[in-house]
C-alpha positions in Angstrom: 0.0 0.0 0.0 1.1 4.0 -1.1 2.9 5.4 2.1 3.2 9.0 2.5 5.5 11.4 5.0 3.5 14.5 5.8 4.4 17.4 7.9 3.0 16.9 12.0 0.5 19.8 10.8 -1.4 18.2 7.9 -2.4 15.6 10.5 -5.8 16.4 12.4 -7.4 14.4 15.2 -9.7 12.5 12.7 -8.3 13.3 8.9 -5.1 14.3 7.2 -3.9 16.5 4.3 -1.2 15.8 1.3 -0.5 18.6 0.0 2.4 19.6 -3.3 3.8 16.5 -4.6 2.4 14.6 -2.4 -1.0 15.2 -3.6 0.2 15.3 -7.6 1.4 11.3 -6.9 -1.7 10.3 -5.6 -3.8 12.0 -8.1 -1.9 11.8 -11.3 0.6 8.6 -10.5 -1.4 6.2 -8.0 -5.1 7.6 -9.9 -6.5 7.9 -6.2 -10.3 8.6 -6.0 -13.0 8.4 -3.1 -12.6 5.5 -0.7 -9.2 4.9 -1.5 -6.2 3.8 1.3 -2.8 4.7 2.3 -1.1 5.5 4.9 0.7 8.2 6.4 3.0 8.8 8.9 4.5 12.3 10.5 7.6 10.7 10.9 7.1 11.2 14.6 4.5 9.5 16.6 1.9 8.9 14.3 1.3 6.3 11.3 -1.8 5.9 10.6 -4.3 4.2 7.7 -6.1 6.9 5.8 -9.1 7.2 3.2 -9.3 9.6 0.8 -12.4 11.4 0.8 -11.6 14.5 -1.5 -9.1 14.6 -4.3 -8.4 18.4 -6.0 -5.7 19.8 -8.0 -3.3 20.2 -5.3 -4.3 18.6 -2.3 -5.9 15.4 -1.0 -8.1 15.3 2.2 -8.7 11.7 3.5 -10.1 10.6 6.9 -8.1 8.4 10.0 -9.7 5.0 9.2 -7.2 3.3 11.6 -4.1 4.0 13.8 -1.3 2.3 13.3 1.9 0.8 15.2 5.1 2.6 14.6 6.9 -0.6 14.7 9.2 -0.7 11.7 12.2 1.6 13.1 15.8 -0.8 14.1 16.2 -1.0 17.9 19.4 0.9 17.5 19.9 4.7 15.9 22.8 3.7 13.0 23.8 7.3 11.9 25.8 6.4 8.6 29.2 8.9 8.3 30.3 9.3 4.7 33.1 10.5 3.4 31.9 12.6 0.5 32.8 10.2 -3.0 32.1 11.6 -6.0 29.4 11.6 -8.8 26.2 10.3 -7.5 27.6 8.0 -5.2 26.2 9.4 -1.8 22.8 9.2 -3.7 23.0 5.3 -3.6 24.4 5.2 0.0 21.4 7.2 1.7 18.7 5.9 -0.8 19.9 2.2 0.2 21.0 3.1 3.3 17.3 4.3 4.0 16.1 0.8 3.0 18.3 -0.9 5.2 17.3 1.1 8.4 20.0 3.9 9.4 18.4 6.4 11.5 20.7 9.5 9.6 23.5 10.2 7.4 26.8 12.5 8.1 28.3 13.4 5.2 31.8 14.3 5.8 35.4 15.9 4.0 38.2 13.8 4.6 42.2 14.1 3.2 41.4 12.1 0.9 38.0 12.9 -0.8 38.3 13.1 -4.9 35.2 15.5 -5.1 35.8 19.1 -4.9 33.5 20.7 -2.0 31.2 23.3 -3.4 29.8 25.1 -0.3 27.6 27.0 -2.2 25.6 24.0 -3.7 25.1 22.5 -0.2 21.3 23.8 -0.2 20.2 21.9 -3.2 22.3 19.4 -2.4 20.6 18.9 0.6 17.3 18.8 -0.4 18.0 16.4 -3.5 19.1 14.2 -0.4 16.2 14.6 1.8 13.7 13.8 -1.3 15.9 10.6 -1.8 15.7 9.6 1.9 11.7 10.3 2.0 11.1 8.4 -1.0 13.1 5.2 0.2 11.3 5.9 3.2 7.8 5.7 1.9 9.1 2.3 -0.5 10.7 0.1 2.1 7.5 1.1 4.8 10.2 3.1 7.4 7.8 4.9 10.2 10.8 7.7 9.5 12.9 9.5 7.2 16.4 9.3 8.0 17.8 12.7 8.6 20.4 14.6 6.5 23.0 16.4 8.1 25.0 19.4 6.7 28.3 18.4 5.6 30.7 18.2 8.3 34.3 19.1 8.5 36.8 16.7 9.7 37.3 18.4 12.8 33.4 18.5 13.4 33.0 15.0 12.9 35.9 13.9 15.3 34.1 16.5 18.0 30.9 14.5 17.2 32.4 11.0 18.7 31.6 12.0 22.2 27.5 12.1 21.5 27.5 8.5 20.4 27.8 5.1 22.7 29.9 3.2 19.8 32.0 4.6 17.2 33.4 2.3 14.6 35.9 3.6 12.3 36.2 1.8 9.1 39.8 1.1 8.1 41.1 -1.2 5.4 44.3 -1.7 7.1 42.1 -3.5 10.6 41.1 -6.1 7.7 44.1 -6.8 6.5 45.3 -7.7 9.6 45.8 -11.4 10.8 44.4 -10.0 14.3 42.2 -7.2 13.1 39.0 -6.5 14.8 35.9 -7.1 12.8 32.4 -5.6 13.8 30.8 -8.1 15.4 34.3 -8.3 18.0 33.9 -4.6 17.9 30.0 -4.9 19.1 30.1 -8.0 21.5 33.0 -6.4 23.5 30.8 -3.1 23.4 27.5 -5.2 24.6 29.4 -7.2 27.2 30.3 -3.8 29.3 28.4 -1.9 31.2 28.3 1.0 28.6 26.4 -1.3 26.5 23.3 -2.2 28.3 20.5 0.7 28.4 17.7 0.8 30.0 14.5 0.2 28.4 13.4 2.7 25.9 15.9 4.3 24.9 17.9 3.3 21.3 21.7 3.0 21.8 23.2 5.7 19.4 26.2 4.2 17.1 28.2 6.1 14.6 29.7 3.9 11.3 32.2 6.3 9.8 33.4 5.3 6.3 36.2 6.9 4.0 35.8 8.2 0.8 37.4 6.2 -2.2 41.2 6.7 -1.6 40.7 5.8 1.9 41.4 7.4 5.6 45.2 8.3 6.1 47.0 6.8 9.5 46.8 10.0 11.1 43.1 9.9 10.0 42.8 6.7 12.2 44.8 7.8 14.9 42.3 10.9 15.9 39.4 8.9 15.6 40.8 6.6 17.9 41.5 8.9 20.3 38.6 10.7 20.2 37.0 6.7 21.1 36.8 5.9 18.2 36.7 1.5 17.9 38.8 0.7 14.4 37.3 -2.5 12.4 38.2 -4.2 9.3 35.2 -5.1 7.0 37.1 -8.1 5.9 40.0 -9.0 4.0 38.9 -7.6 0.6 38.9 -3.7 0.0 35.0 -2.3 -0.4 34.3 0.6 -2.4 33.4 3.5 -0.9 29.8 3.3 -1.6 29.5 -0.2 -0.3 31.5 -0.2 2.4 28.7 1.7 4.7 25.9 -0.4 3.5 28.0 -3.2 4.5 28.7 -1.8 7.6 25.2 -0.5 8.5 23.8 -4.6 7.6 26.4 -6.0 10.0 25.1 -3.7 13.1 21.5 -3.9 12.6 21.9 -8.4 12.3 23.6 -7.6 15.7 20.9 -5.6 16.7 18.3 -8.3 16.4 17.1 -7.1 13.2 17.1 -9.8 11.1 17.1 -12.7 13.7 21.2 -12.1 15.2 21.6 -11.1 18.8 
């Protein structure tokens, strides 16, 4: 069934509003009419199961047939830090990444990076961004779009370490080591101390922080580590950029419970 993400306002106590292009999909793409259903959510605290009962150029009004469960989010906030690669790249990571269940995105400069920084463009850049997110949101049935986060400097992202319970810091060198430390060693020593157990309703927050295509430097690694930083390997063969953090973002949310691990 459709899914929409509407802003908290266009939700009343007993019907609900789509408004701009939400309202131009359901009337020109999906063909809605009278006593359709879709649902909606704010992204917030309400999803709900909604029937149309007008459809205008512009906007759709539809009644609250049913309130639903917002049951669908990971039991732990994944906050996916990307080294900016170039082309369309970060496109495929957060559309993806949406799918798989990361609660945000931090894109990032590094040494490294290949793609020029344009400051300027960050706006539409953004927004491109956020209409990929919502969209991968609405397909894979999320009860929330992931957030986009302004670029961040490499000095702002090391700073941002201290907010989360678990950083890991992807490294290629960890997996080439004989005694490197994977994810899952990184998370089960995590789990096992008292830093890792939370009390009930509240999502531990974990930061996977991925390099851009040439890869972090050593003294990369070395701030992030002590900052608190945990460095993994994601195995012995080198990932691209782009795959690396939906590799990454899989392994921590089967360790979550998500699809049937911890």
């Amino acid at each position: 069934m459709q899914r929409y993400f509407v802003a908290a306002e266009q939700f009343e106590s007993s019907r609900v509003r789509l408004t701009g292009e939400d309202a131009f999909h359901a009337i020109r793409v999906m063909r809605m009419k009278e006593g359709d259903k879709f649902v909606v959510s704010d992204g917030e605290s309400r999803l709900a199961l909604a029937s149309v009962t007008e459809a205008a150029a512009g906007e759709v009004v539809a009644s609250i047939v049913e309130e639903l469960p917002m049951d669908s989010e990971p039991a732990w906030s994944v906050t996916v830090a990307q080294s900016l690669p170039k082309g369309d790249k970060m496109e495929l990571v957060i559309q993806k990444g949406t799918e798989i269940g990361a609660y945000s995105f931090a894109p990032f400069q590094s040494e490294r990076m290949i793609v020029q920084y344009d400051g300027k463009k960050e706006a539409k850049r953004l927004e491109r961004w956020g209409k990929i997110a919502k969209e991968a949101a609405e397909q894979s049935h999320r009860c929330r779009v992931p957030v986009i986060e302004p670029v961040r400097s490499w000095r702002e992202l090391i700073a941002s370490i201290a907010l989360f319970d678990l950083t890991l810091f992807c490294y290629e060198r960890e997996g080439d080591s004989a005694e490197g430390i994977g994810i899952r060693d990184a998370v089960q020593a995590w789990k096992s101390r008292e830093d890792g157990r939370f009390e009930a309703g509240r999502a531990p927050k974990l930061l996977l922080v991925v390099g851009p295509e040439g890869g972090f430097t050593e003294k990369e690694a070395n701030e992030a580590e002590a900052a608190g930083a945990v460095i993994v390997g994601l195995g012995k063969r080198i990932l691209r950029t782009e795959t690396a953090g939906l590799v990454g973002l899989t392994c921590l949310l089967y360790e979550a419970g998500e699809m049937g691990g911890a």
